[in-house]
C-alpha positions as YAML, in Angstrom:
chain: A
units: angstrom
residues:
- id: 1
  name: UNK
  ca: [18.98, 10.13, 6.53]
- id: 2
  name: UNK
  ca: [16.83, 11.57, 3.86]
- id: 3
  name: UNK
  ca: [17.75, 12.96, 0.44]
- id: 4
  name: UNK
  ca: [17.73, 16.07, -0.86]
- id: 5
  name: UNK
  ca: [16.99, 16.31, -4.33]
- id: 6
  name: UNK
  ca: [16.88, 19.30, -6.35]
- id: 7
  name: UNK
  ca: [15.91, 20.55, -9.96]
- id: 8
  name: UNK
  ca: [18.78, 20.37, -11.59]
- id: 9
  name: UNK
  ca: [19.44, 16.70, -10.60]
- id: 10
  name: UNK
  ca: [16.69, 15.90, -13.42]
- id: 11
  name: UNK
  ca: [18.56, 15.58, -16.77]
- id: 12
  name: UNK
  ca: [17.63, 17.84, -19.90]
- id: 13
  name: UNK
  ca: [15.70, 20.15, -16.87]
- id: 14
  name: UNK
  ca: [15.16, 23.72, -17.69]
- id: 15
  name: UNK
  ca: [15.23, 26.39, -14.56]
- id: 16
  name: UNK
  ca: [11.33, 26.32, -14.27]
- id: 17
  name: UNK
  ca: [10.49, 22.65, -14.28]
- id: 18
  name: UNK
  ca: [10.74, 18.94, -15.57]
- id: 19
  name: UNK
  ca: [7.97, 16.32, -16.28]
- id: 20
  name: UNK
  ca: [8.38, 12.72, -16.97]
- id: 21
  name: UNK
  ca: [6.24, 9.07, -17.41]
- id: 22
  name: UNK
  ca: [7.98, 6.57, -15.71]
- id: 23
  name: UNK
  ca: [7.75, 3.15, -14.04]
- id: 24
  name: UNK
  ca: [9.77, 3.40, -11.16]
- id: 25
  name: UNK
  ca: [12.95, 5.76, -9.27]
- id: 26
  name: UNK
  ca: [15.02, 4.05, -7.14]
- id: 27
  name: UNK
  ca: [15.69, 7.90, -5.54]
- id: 28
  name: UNK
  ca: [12.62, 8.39, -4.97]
- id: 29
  name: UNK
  ca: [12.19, 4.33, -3.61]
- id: 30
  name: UNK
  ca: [14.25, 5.92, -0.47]
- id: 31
  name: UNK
  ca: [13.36, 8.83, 2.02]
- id: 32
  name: UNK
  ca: [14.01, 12.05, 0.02]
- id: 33
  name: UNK
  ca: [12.56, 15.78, 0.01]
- id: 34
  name: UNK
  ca: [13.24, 18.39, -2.75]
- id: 35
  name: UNK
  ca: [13.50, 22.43, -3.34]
- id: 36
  name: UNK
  ca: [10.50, 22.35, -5.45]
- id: 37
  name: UNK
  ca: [6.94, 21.33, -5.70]
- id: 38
  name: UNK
  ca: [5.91, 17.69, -7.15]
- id: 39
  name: UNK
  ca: [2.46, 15.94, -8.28]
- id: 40
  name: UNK
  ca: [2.51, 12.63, -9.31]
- id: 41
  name: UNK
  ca: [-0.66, 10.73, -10.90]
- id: 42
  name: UNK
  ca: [-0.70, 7.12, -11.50]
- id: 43
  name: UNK
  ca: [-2.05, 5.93, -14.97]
- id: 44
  name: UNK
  ca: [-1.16, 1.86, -14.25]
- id: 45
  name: UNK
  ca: [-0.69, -0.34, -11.83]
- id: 46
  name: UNK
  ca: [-0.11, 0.80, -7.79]
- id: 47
  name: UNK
  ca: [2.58, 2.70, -5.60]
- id: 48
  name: UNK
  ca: [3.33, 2.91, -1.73]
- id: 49
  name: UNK
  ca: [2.97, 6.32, -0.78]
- id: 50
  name: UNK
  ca: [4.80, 6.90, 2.23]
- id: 51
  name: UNK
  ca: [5.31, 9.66, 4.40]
- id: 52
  name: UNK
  ca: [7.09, 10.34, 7.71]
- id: 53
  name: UNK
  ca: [4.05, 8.66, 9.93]
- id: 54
  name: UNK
  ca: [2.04, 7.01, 7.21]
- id: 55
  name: UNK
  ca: [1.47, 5.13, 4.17]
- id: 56
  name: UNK
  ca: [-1.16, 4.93, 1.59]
- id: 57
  name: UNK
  ca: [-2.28, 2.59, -1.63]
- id: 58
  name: UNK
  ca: [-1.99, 4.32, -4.64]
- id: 59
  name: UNK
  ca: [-3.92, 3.11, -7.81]
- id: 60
  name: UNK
  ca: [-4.70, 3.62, -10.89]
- id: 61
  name: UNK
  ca: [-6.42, 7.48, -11.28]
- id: 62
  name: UNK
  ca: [-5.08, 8.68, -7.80]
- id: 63
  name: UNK
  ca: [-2.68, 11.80, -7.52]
- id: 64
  name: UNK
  ca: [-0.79, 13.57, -4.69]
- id: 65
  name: UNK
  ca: [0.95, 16.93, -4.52]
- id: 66
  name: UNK
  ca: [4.10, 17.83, -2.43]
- id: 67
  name: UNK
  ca: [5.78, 21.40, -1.34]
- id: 68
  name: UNK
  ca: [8.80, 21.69, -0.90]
- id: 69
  name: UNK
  ca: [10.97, 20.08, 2.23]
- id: 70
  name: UNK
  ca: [8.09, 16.99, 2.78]
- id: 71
  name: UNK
  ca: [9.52, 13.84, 3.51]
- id: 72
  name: UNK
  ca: [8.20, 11.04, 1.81]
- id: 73
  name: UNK
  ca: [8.77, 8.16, -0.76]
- id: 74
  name: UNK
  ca: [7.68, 6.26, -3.52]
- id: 75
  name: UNK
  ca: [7.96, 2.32, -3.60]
- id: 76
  name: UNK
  ca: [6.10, 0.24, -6.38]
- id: 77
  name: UNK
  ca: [3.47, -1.95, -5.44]
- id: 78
  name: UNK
  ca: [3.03, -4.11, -8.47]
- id: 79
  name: UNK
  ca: [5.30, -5.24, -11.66]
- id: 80
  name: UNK
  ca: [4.65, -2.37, -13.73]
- id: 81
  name: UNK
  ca: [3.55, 0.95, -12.20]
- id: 82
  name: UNK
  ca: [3.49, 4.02, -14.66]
- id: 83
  name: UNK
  ca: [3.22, 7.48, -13.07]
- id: 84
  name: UNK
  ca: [3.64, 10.97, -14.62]
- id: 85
  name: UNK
  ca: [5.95, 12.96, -12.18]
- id: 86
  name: UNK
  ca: [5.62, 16.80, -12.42]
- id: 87
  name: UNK
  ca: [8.53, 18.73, -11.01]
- id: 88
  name: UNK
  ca: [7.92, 22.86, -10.53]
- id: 89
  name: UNK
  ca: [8.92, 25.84, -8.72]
- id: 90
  name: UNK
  ca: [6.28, 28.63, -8.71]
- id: 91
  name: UNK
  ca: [8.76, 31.26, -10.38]
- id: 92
  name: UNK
  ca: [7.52, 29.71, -13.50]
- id: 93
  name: UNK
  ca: [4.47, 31.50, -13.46]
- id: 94
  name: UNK
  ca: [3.38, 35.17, -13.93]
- id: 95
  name: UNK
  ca: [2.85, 37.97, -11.50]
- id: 96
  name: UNK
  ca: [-0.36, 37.75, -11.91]
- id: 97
  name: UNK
  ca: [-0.64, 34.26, -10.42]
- id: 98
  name: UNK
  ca: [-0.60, 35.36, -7.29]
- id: 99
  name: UNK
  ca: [-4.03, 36.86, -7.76]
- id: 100
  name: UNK
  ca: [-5.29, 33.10, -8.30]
- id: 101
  name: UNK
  ca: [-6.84, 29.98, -6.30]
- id: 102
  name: UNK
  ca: [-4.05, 27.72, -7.64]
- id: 103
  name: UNK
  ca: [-0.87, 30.00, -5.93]
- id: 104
  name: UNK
  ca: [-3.17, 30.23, -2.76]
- id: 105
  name: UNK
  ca: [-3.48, 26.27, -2.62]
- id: 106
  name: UNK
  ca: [0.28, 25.96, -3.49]
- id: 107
  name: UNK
  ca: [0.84, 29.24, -0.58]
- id: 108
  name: UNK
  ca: [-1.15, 26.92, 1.76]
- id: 109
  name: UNK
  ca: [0.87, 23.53, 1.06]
- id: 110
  name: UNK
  ca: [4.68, 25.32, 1.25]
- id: 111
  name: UNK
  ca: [2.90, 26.75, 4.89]
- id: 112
  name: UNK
  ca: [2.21, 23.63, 6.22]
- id: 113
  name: UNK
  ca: [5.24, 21.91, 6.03]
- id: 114
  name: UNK
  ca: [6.35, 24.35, 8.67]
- id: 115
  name: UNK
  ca: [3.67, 22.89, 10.82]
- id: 116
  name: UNK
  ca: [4.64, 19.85, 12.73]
- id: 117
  name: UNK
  ca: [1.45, 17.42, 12.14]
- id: 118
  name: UNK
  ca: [1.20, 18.17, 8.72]
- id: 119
  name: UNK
  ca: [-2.68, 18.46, 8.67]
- id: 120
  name: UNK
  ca: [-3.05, 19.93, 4.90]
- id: 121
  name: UNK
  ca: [-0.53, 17.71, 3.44]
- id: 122
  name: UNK
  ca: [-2.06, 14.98, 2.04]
- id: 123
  name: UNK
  ca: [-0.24, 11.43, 0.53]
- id: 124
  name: UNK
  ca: [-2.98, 10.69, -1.82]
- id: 125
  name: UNK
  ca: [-5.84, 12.79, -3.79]
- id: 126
  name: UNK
  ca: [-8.54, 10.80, -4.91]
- id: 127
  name: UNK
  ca: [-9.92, 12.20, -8.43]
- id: 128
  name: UNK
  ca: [-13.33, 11.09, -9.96]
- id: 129
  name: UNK
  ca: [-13.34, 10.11, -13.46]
- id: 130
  name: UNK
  ca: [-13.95, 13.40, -15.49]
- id: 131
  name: UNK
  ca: [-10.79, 15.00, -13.22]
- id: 132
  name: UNK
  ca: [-8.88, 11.83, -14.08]
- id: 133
  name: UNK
  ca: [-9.47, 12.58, -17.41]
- id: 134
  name: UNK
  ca: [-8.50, 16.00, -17.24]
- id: 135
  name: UNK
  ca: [-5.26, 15.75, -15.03]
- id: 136
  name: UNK
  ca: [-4.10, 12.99, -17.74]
- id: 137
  name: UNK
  ca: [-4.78, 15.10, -20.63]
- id: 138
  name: UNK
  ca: [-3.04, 18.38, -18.97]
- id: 139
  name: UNK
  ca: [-0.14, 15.77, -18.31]
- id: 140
  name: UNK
  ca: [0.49, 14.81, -22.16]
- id: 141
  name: UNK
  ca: [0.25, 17.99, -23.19]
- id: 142
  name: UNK
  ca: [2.91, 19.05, -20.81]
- id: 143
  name: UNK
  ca: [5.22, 16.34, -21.82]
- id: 144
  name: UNK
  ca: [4.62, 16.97, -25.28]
- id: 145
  name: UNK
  ca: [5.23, 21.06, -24.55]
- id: 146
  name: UNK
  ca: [8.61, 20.01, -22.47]
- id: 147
  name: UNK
  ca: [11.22, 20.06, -24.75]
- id: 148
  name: UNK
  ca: [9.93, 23.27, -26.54]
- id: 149
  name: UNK
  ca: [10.15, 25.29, -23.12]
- id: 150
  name: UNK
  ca: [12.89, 28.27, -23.38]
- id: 151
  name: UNK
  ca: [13.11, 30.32, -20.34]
- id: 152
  name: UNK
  ca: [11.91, 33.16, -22.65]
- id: 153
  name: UNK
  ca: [8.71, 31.29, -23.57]
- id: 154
  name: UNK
  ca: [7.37, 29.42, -21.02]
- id: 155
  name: UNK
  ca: [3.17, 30.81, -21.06]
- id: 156
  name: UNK
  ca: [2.41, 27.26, -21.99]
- id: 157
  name: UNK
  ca: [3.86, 25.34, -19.81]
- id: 158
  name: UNK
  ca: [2.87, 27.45, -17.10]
- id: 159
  name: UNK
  ca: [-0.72, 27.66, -17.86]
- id: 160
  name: UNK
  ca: [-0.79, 23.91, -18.09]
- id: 161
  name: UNK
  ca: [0.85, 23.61, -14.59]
- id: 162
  name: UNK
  ca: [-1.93, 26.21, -13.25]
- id: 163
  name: UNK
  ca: [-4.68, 24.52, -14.93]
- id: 164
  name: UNK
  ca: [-3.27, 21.05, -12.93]
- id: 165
  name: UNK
  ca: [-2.87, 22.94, -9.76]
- id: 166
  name: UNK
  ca: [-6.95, 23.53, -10.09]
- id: 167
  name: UNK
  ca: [-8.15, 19.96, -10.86]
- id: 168
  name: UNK
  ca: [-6.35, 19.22, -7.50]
- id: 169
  name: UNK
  ca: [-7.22, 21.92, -5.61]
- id: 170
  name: UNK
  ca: [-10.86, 21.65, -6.14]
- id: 171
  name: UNK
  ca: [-10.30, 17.68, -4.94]
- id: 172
  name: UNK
  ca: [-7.84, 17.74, -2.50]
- id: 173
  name: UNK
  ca: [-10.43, 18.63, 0.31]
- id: 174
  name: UNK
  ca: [-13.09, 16.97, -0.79]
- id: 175
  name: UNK
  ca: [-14.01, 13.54, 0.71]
- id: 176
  name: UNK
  ca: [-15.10, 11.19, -1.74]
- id: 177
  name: UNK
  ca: [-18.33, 10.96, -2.40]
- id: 178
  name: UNK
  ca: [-20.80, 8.09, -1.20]
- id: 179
  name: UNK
  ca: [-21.08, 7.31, -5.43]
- id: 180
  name: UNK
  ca: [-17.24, 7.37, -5.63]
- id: 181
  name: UNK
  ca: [-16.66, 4.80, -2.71]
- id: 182
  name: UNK
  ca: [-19.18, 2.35, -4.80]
- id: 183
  name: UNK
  ca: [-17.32, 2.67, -7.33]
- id: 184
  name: UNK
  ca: [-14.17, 2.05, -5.74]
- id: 185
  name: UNK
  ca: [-15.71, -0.90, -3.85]
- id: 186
  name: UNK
  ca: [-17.90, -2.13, -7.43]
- id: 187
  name: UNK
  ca: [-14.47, -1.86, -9.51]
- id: 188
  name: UNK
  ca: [-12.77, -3.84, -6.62]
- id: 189
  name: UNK
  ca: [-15.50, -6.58, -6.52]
- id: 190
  name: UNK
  ca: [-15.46, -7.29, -10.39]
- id: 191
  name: UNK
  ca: [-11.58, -7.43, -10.33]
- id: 192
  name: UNK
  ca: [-11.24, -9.88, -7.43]
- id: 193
  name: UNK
  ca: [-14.38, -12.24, -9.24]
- id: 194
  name: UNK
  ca: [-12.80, -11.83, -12.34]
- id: 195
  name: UNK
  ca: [-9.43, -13.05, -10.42]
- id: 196
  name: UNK
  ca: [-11.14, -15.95, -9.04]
- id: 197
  name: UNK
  ca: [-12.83, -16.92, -12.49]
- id: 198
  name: UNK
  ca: [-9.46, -16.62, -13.89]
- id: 199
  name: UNK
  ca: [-8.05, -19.03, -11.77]
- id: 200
  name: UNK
  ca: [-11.06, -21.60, -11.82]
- id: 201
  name: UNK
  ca: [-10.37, -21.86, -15.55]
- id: 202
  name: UNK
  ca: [-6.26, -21.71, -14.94]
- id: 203
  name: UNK
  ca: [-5.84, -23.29, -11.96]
- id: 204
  name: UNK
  ca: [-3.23, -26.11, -13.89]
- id: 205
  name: UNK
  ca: [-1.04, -22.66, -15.03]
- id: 206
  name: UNK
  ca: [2.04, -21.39, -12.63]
- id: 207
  name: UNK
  ca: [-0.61, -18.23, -11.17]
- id: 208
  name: UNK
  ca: [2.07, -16.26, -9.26]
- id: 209
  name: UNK
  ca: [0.72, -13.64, -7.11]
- id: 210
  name: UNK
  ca: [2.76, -10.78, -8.88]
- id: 211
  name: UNK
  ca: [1.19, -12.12, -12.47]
- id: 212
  name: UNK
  ca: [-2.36, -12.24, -11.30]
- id: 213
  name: UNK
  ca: [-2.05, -8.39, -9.49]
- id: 214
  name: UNK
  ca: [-1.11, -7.40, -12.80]
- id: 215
  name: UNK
  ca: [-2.98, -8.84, -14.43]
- id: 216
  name: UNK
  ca: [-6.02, -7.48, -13.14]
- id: 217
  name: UNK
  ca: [-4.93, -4.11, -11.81]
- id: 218
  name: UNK
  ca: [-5.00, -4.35, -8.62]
- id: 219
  name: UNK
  ca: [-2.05, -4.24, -6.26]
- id: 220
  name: UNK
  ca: [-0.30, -7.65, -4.43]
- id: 221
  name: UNK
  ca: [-1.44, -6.37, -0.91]
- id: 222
  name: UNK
  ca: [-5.04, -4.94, -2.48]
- id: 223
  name: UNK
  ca: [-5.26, -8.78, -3.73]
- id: 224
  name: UNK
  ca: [-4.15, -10.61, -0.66]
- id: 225
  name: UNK
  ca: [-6.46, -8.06, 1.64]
- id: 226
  name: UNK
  ca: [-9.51, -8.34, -0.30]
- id: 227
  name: UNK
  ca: [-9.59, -11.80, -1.74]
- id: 228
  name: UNK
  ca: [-10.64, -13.22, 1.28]
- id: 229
  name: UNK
  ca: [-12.78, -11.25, 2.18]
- id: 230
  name: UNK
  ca: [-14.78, -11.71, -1.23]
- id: 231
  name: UNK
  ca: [-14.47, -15.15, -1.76]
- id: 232
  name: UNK
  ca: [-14.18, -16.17, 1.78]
- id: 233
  name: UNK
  ca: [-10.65, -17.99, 1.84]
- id: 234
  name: UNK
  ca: [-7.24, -16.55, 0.94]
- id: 235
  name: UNK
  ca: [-5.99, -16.53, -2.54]
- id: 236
  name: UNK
  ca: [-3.01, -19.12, -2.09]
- id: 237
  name: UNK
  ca: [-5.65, -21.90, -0.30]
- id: 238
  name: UNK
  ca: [-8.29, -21.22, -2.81]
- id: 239
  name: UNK
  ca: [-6.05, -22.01, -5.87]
- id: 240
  name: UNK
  ca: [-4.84, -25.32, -3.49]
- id: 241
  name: UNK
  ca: [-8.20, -26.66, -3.01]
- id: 242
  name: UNK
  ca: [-9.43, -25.54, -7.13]
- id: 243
  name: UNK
  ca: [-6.16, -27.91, -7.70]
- id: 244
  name: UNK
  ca: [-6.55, -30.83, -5.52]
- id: 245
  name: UNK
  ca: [-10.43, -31.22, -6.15]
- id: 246
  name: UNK
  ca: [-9.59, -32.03, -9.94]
- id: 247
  name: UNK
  ca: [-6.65, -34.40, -8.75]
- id: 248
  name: UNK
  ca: [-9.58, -36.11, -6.94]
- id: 249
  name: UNK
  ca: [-11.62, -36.25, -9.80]
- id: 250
  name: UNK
  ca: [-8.55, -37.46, -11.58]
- id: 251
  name: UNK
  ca: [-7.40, -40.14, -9.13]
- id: 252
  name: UNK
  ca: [-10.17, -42.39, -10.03]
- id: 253
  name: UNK
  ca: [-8.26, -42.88, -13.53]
- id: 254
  name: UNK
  ca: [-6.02, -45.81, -13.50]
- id: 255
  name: UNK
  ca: [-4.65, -45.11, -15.87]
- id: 256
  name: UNK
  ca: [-2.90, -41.96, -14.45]
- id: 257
  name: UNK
  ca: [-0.02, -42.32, -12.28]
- id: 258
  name: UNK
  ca: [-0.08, -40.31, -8.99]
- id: 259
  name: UNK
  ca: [2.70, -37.64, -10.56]
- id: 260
  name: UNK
  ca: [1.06, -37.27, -14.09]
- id: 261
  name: UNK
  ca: [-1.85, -36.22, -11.94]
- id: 262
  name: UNK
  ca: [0.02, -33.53, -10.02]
- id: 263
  name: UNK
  ca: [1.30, -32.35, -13.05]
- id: 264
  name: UNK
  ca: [-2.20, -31.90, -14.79]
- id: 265
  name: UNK
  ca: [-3.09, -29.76, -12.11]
- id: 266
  name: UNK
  ca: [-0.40, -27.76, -11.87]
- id: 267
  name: UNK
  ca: [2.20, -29.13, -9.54]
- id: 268
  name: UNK
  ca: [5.81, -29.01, -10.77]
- id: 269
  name: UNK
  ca: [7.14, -30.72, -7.30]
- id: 270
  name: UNK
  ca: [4.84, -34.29, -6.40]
- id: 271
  name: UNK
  ca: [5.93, -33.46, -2.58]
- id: 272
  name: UNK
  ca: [3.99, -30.07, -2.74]
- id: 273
  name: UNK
  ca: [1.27, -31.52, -4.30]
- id: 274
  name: UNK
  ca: [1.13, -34.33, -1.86]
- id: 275
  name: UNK
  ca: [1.30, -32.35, 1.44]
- id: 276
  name: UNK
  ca: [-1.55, -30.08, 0.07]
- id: 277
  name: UNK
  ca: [-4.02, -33.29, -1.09]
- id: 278
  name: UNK
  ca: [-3.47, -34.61, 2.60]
- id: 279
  name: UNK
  ca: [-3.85, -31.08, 4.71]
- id: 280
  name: UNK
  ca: [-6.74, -30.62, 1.96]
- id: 281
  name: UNK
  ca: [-8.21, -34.21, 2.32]
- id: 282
  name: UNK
  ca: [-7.37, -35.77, 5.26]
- id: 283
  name: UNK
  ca: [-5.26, -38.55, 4.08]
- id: 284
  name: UNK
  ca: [-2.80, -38.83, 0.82]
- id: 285
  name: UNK
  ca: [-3.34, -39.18, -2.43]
- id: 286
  name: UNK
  ca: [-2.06, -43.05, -2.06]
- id: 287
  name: UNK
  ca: [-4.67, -43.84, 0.54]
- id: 288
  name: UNK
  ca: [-7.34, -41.45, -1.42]
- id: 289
  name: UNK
  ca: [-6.79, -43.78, -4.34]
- id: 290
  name: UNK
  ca: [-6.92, -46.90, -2.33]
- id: 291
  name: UNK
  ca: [-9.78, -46.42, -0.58]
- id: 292
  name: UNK
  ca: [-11.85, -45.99, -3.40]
- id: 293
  name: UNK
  ca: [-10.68, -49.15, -5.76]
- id: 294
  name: UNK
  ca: [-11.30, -50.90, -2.56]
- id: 295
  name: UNK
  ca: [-15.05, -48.68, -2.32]
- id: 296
  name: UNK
  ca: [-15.36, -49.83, -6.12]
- id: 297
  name: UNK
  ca: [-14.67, -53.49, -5.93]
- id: 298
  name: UNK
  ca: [-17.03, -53.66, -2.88]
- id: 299
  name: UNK
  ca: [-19.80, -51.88, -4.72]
- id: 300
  name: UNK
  ca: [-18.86, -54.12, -7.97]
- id: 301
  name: UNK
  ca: [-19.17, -57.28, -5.51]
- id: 302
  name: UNK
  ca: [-22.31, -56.24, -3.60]
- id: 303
  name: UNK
  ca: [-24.11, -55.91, -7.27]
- id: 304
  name: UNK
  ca: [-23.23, -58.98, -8.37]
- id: 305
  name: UNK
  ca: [-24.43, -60.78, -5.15]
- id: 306
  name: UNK
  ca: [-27.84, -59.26, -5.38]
- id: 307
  name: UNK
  ca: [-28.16, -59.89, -9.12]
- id: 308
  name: UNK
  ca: [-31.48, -62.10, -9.23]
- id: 309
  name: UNK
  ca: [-30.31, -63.83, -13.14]
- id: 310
  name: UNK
  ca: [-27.30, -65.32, -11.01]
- id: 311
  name: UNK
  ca: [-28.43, -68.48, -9.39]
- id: 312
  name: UNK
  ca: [-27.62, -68.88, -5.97]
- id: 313
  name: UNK
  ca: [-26.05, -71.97, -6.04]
- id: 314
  name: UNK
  ca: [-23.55, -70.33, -8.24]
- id: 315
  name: UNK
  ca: [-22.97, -67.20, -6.01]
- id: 316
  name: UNK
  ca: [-21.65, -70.06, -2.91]
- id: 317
  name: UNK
  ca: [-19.02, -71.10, -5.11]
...
């Protein structure tokens, strides 16, 4: 059953709106739908967008805008998602408004929700980086403008709401660009090589899949979805094999014990470490080691047979 929320539920709200930056809302983590109008933009880290019959990725620059009565949700998609949530109702602006292209785009979304498909109502706006910029800027300004807004002097806030309502009504039909999709697809690249560099040099550290998203920006299921298909092997068997080919290189040290050597490369439990050297390998870490003292001795013996200063008569002893 879905949850109506409404403006007053927000605290410190005046009768016109309420903005706030935040990392996460467990309401809005459930099915929920509101008497008033709401655009988000994400400044860090990535959201679930979800809607009634679909779900989109939201990162880092991307917006959406919702009319009143649309069922949807928010659920974070990596450790530490910020967003700037803008709650409105359109009484908050002037007469005049009406007269403008931002109360027709509004008119247009409030329309649609009495549609059944939903055409015009979209889960995620993609903005380029100057309207990125802008949104963001409009955004502080509004939060810093919030707790000066009296119902008797509220020209500010609302002009700073209409400007917002423009930025994403001149995107919010657009199709992105051939440009903007490389850059989507170039930013993507450079995080997922600079993820795999990472863990070439870290491999020994404890590289969680949460820690590295966040670490580079991306979210857990961007990772996991587009690791492979850069590198060419998922993330969790490419940090196994970066491990247990320097416990090879490592096994020909005597002295190094088997378990010092799963520690070095980051094992905490030998057992792990030894089903991943044999599924990796072919045979375990014991019989690794083996076989080559028993490769070294024979190489060590079959030199010294063939060393012409050793007189045979002294080799048949």
């Amino acid at each position: 059953m879905n949850t109506r929320i409404t403006l007053d539920y927000f605290p410190n709200v005046s009768n016109y709106y309420h903005i706030y930056k935040l990392n996460h809302s467990k309401v809005a983590e459930v099915p929920h739908y509101h008497d008033f109008f709401q655009v988000c933009y994400l400044s860090k880290g990535a959201i679930k967008h979800r809607g009634e019959k679909e779900e989109v990725n939201l990162i880092k620059g991307d917006s959406f805008i919702i009319p009143p009565n649309f069922s949807h949700s928010l659920v974070p998609d990596s450790d530490d998602p910020e967003f700037y949530s803008l709650s409105f109702k359109d009484r908050i602006f002037y007469p005049r408004f009406s007269n403008s292209r931002a109360y027709k785009f509004l008119t247009a979304l409030q329309l649609d929700t009495m549609e059944k498909d939903h055409l015009d109502i979209r889960l995620k706006v993609t903005l380029d980086e100057h309207m990125q910029m802008t949104i963001e800027s409009l955004l502080d300004c509004l939060v810093r403008e919030f707790p000066l807004s009296l119902p008797r002097d509220l020209a500010t806030a609302g002009s700073l709401i209409s400007a917002i309502l423009l930025v994403l009504a001149r995107a919010y039909f657009s199709e992105p660009t051939a440009q903007q999709q490389l850059q989507t697809i170039n930013i993507y690249y450079k995080a997922i090589m600079a993820c795999k560099d990472y863990i070439d040099q870290n491999y020994m550290k404890d590289l969680g899949l949460s820690q590295i998203a966040r670490q580079f920006g991306v979210s857990r299921s961007v990772l996991c979805m587009l690791f492979p298909k850069i590198v060419g092997k998922p993330l969790k068997q490419y940090i196994s094999e970066r491990r247990i080919k320097q416990a090879v290189k490592l096994s020909d040290a005597q002295d190094l014990s088997l378990q010092e050597i799963a520690e070095i490369v980051g094992y905490e439990d030998y057992s792990t470490f030894f089903r991943n050297f044999h599924k990796i390998i072919g045979i375990s870490p014991i019989q690794y080691r083996n076989n080559r003292i028993d490769k070294r001795q024979s190489s060590a013996m079959d030199q010294h047979n063939n060393d012409p200063s050793i007189p045979a008569d002294l080799l048949r002893l």
